[in-house]
ZAKEKE-962343 format. One record per residue (C-alpha): x, y, z; residue number from 1; chain. Coordinates in pm, 1 decimal, decimal comma, padded with zeros to 6 digits. Example, Ala and Ser with C-alpha at 12.3 -4.5 7.8 and 13.67 -1.06 7.14 Angstrom:
# ZAKEKE-962343
{{01230,0 -00450,0 00780,0} 1 A}
{{01367,0 -00106,0 00714,0} 2 A}
//
This chain:
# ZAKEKE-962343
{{08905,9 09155,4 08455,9} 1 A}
{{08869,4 09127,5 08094,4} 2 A}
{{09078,9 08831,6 07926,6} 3 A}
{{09373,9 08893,3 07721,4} 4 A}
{{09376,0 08965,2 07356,7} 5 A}
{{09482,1 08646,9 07163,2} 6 A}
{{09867,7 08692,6 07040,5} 7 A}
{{09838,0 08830,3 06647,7} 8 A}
{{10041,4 08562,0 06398,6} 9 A}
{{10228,9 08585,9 06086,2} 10 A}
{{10378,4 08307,7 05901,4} 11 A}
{{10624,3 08297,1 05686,1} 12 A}
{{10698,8 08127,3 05419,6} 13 A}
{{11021,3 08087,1 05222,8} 14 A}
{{11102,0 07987,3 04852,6} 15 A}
{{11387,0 08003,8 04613,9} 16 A}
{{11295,5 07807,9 04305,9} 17 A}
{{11021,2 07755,5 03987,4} 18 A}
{{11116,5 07398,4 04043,6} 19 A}
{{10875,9 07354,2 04361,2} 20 A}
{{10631,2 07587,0 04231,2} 21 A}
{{10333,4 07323,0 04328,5} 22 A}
{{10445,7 07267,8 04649,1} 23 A}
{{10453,0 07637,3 04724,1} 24 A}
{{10103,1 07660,4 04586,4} 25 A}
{{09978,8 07413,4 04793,6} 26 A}
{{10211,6 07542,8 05141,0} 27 A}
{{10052,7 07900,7 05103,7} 28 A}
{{09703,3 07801,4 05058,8} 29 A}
{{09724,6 07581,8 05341,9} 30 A}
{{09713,8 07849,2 05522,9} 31 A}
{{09498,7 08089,9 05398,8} 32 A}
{{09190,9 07902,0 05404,3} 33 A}
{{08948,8 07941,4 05607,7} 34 A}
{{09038,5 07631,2 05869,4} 35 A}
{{09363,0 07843,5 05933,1} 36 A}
{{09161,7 08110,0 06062,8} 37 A}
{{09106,3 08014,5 06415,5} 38 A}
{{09438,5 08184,4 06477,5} 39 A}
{{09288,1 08492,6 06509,1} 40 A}
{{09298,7 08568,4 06119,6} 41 A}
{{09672,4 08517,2 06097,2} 42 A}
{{09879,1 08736,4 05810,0} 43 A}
{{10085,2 08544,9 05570,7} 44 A}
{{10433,0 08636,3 05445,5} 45 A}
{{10583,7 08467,7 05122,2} 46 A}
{{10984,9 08555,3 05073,1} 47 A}
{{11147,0 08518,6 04806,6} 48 A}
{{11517,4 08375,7 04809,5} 49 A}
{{11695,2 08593,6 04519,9} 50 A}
{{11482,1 08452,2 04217,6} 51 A}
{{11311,2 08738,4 04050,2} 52 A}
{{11136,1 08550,0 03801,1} 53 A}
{{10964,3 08303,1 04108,1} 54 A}
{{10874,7 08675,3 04288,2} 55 A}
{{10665,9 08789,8 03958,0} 56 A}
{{10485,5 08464,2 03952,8} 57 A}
{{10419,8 08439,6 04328,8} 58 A}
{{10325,2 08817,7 04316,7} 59 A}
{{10086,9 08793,3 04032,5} 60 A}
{{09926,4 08458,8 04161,4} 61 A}
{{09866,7 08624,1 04532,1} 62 A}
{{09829,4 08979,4 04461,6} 63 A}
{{09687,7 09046,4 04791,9} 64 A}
{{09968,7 08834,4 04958,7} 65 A}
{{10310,6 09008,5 05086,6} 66 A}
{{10571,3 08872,6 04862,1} 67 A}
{{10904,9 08975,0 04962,6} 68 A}
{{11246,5 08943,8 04803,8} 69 A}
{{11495,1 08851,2 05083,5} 70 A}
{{11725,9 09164,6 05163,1} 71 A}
{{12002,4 08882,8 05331,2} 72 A}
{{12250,8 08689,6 05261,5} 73 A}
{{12115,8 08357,5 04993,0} 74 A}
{{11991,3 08092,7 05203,7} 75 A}
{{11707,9 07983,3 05437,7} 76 A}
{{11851,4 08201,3 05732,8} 77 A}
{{11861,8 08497,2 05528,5} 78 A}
{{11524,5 08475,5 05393,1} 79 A}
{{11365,5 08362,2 05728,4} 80 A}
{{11498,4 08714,5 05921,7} 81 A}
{{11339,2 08919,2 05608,7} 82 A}
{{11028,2 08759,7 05658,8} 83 A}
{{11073,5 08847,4 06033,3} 84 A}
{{11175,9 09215,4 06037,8} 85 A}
{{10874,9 09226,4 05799,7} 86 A}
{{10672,5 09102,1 06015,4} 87 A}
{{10454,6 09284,9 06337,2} 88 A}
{{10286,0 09028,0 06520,7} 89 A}
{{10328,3 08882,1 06835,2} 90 A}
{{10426,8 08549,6 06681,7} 91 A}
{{10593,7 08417,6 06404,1} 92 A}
{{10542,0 08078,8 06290,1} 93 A}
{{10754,0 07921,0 05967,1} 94 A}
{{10618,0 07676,2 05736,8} 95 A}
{{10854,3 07564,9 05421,1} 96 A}
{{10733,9 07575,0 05107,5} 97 A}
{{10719,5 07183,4 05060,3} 98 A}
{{10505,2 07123,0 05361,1} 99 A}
{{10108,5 07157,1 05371,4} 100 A}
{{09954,5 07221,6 05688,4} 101 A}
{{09652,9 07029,4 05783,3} 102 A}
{{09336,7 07201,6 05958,1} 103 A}
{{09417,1 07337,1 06278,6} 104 A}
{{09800,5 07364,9 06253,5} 105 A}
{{09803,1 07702,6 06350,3} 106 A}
{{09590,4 07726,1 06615,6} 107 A}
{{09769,7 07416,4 06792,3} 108 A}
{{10078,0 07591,2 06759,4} 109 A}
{{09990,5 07873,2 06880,3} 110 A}
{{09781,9 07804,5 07209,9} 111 A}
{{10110,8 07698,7 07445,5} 112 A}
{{10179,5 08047,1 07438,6} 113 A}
{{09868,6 08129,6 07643,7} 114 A}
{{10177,6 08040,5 07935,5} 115 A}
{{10358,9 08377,4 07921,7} 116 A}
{{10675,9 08156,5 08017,4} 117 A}
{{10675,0 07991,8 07614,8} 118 A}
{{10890,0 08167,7 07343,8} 119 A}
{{10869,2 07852,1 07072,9} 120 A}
{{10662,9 07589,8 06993,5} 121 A}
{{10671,5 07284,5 06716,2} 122 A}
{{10482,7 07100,3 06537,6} 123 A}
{{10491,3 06776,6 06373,1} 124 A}
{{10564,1 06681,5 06044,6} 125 A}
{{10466,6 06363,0 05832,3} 126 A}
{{10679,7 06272,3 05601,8} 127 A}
{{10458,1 06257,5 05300,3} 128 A}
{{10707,5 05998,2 05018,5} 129 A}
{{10617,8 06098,6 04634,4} 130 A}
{{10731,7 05674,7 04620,2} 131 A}
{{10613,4 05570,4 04916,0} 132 A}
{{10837,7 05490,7 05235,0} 133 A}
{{11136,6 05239,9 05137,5} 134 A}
{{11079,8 04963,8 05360,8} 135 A}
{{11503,0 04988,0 05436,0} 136 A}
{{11420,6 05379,4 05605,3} 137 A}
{{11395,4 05392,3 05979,8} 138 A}
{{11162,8 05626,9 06124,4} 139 A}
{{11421,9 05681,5 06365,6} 140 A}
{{11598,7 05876,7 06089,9} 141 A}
{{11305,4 06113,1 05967,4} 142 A}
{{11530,7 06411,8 06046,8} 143 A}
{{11720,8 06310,1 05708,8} 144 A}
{{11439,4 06421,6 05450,2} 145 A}
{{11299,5 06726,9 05722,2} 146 A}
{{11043,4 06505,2 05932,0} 147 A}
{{10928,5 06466,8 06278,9} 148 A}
{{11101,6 06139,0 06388,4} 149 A}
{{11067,0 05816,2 06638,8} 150 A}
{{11240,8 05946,4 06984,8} 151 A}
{{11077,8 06253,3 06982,3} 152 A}
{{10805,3 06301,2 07238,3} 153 A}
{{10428,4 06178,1 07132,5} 154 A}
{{10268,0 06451,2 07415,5} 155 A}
{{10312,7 06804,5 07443,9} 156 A}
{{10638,1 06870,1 07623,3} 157 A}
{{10989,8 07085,0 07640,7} 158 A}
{{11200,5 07063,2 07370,7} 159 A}
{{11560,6 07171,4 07343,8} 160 A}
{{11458,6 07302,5 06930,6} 161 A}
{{11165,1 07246,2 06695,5} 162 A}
{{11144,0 07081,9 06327,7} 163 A}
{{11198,4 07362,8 06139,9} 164 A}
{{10942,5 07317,7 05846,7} 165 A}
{{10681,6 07378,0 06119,6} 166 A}
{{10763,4 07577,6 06414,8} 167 A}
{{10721,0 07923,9 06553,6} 168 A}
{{10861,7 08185,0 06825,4} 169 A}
{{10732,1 08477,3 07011,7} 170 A}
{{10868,8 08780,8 06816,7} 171 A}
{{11052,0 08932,4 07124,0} 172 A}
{{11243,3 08605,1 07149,9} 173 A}
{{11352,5 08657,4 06817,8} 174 A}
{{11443,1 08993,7 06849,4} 175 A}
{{11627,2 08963,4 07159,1} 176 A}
{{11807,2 08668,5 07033,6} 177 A}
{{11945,4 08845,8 06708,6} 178 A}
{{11728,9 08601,3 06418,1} 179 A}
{{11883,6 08328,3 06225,5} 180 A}
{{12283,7 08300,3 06189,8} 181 A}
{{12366,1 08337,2 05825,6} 182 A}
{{12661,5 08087,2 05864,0} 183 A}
{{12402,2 07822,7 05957,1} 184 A}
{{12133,9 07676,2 05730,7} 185 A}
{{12032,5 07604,7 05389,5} 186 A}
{{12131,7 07742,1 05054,2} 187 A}
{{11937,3 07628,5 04820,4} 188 A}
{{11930,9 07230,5 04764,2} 189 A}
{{12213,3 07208,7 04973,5} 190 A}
{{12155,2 06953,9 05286,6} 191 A}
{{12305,9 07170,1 05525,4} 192 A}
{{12081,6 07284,1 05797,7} 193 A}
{{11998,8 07315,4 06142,5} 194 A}
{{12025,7 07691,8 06162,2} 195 A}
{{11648,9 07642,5 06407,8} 196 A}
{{11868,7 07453,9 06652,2} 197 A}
{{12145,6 07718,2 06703,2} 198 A}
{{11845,7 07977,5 06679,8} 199 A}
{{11655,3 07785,6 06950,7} 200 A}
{{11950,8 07747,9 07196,8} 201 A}
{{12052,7 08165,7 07151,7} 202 A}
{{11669,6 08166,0 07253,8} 203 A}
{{11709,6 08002,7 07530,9} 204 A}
{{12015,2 08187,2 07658,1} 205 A}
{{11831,9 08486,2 07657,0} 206 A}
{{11560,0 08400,7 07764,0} 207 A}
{{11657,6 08127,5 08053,7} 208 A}
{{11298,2 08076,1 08215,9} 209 A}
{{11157,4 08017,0 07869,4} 210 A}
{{11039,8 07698,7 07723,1} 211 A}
{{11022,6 07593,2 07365,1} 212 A}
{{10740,7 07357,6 07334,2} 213 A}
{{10682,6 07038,9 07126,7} 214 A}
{{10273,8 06996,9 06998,4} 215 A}
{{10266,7 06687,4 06789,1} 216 A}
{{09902,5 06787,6 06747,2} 217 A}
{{09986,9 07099,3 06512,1} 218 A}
{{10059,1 06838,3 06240,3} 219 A}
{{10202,6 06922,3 05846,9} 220 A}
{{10281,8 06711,4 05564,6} 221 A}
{{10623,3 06773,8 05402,3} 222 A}
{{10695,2 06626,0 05100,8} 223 A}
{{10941,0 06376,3 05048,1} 224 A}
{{11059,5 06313,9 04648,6} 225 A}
{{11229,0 06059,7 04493,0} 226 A}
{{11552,3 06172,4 04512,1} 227 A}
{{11539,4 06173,8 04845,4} 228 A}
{{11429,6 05801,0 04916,9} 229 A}
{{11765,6 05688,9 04782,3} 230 A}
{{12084,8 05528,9 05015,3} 231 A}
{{12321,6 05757,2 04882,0} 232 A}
{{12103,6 06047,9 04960,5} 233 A}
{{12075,6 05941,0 05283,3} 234 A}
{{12453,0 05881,6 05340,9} 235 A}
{{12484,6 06233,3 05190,1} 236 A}
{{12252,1 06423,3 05458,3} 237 A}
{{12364,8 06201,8 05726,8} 238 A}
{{12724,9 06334,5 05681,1} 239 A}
{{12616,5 06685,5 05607,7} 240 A}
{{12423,7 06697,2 05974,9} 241 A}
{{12739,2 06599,7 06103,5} 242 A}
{{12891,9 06861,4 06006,8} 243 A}
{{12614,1 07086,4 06094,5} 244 A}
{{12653,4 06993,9 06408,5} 245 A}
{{12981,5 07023,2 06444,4} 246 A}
{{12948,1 07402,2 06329,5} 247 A}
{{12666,0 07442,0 06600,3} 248 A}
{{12931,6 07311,9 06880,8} 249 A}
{{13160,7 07584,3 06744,3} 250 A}
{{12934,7 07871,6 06787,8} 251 A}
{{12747,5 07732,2 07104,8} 252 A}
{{12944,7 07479,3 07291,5} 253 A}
{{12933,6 07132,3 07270,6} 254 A}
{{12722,2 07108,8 07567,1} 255 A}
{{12424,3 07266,5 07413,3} 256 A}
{{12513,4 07178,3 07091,9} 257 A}
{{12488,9 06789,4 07164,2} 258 A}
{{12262,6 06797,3 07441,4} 259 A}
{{11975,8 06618,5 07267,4} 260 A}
{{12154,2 06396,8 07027,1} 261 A}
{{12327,6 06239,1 07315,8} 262 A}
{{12025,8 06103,6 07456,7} 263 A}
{{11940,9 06027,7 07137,7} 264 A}
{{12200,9 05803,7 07017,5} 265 A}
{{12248,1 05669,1 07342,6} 266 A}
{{11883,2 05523,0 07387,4} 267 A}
{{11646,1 05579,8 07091,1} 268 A}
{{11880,4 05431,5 06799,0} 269 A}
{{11991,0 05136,1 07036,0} 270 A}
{{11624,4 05065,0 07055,8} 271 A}
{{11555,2 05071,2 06714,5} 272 A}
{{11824,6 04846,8 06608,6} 273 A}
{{11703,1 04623,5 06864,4} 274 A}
{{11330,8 04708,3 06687,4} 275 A}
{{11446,1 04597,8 06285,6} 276 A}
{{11606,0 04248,0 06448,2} 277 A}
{{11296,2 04186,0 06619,8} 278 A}
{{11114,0 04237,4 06290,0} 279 A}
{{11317,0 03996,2 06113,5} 280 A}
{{11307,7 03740,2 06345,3} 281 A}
{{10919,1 03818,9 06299,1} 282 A}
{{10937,6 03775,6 05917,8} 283 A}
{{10988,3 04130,4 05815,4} 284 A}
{{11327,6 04098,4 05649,8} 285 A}
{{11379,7 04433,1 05559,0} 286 A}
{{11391,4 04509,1 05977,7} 287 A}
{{11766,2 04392,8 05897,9} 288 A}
{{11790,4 04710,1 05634,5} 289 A}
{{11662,8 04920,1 05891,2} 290 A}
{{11880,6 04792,1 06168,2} 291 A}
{{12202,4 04829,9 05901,7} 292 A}
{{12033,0 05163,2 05815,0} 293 A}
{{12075,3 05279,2 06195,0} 294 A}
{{12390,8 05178,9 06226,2} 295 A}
{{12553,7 05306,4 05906,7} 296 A}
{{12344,3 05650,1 05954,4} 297 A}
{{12512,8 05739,4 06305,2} 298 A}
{{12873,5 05612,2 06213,4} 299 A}
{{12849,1 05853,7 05884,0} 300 A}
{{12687,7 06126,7 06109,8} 301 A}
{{12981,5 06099,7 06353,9} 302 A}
{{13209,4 06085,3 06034,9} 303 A}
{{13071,1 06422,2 05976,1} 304 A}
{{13080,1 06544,9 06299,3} 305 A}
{{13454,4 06520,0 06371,8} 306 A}
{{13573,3 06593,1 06052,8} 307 A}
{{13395,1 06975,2 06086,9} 308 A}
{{13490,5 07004,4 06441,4} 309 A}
{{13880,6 06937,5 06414,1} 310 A}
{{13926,9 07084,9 06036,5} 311 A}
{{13977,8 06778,4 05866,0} 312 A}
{{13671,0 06843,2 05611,8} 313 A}
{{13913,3 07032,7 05359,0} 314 A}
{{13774,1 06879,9 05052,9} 315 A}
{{13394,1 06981,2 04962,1} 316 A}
{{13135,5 06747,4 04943,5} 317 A}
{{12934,8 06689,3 04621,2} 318 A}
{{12574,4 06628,9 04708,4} 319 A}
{{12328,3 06570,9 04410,3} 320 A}
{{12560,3 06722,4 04179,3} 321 A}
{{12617,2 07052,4 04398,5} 322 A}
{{12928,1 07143,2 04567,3} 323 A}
{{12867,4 07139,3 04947,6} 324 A}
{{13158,4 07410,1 05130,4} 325 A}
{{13361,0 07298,2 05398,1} 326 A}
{{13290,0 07403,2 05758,7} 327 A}
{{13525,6 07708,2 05870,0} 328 A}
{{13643,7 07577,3 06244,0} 329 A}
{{13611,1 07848,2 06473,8} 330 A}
{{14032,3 07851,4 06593,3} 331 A}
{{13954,0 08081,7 06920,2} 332 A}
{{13685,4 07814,3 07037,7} 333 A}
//
């Protein structure tokens, strides 16, 4: 019998400011050279979040590049589904437009699905600090600035949702599952995300044999400035995952919502606490910041949490300057 085909790939990419315009430069051509290719000579599709002037540039720099003005709603979610309906492979994968993709990314993201029973797969992403890593950050909390983190697995395994700067689906999956929810997700440079998790878990429902898969092999760097290596940034996205979360619950059930953070906060940040004492009994002082760091970063995300799922988060949030809206709790769930 002759083998099957090798699944056809797109990925898309998604921008919505001149501000990162060398970070987008570098994500797209990341994966358009050559060392991408062992994909199977995967297409790339660059949207464009409602910025005309960013479309012209990216348009005349990659003329022979599809670069797409979102048709959705502003935001992350919005721009992913364009590139998605635009899309007519097999797979989609999703890079952002701050991360760079090192040789072989694609191709180790997309070999799980030579299993007919995967419909998502992840990869892993370095944080890559403009100012180098502040020696008070756990790695426990790379989530905050978009990065793979310590408690995830280190081998190839099932995963309830991937990182979203590097991940992919099968495009049925996607299809059958409806895309990304518009309520969920970014806008902008707000830190409100995790529209891949609710995504993932729809996935899941519809598909209930399939697994999403996590391949800390298929590896990207994603770029981490200044402005994000600060405490009050920190507290900032802590809280606003809490409340992501707490929107998640709404839509999907706590259940599902929480299933991994449970496990999470119930064994890998005890550990790590236990991990910055150890290295200040050791001499490494600055384990004591990370311990605090820990600590203060799940009480703030639990802040966030409740306050989104019973309606007390009236008040927006200002986060770098930029109003952050309060969660609408779902009163039939």
């Amino acid at each position: 019998a002759e083998a099957a085909a090798p699944p056809t790939v797109s990925v898309v990419i998604c921008a919505y400011t001149l501000d990162r315009w060398d970070d987008l430069v570098a994500s797209v051509e990341s994966v358009t050279v050559e060392a991408q290719r062992e994909a199977g000579g995967a297409s790339v599709i660059l949207v464009i979040d409602h910025n005309a002037a960013l479309r012209a540039r990216a348009t005349a720099r990659w003329p022979r590049l599809a670069v797409l003005a979102s048709d959705g709603p502003p935001g992350l979610s919005g721009a992913r589904n364009t590139g998605v309906h635009a899309s007519r492979s097999d797979i989609v994968a999703f890079l952002d437009d701050d991360a760079v993709a090192e040789p072989g990314w694609l191709g180790r993201l997309v070999a799980p699905y030579a299993d007919p029973r995967v419909v998502g797969t992840g990869g892993w992403a370095e944080a890559a600090w403009d100012r180098g890593r502040p020696r008070w950050f756990p790695r426990e909390f790379d989530w905050v600035v978009g990065c793979s983190y310590r408690g995830l697995p280190e081998r190839p395994a099932p995963i309830r949702n991937p990182i979203g700067c590097a991940m992919s689906f099968r495009r049925s999956a996607l299809d059958r599952a409806g895309g990304f929810r518009s309520e969920v997700g970014r806008i902008g440079p707000l830190p409100v995300g995790d529209e891949e998790t609710e995504l993932s878990i729809r996935v899941q429902r519809v598909e209930p044999a399939g697994l999403i898969v996590h391949v800390p092999a298929a590896r990207v760097r994603h770029r981490v400035p200044g402005a994000r290596s600060t405490w009050s940034y920190f507290l900032s996205r802590c809280y606003q995952e809490g409340r992501s979360k707490a929107l998640i619950s709404l839509l999907v059930g706590a259940r599902a919502g929480l299933a991994s953070e449970r496990s999470y906060a119930t064994r890998t940040l005890p550990r790590g606490v236990l991990r910055g004492v150890s290295d200040a009994l050791r001499g490494d002082l600055a384990g004591l910041s990370r311990a605090a760091a820990i600590t203060a970063g799940l009480a703030i995300t639990t802040a966030g949490y409740l306050a989104g799922r019973l309606g007390w988060d009236a008040l927006p949030v200002a986060v770098d300057g930029a109003a952050v809206p309060p969660i609408a709790p779902d009163e039939s769930a």
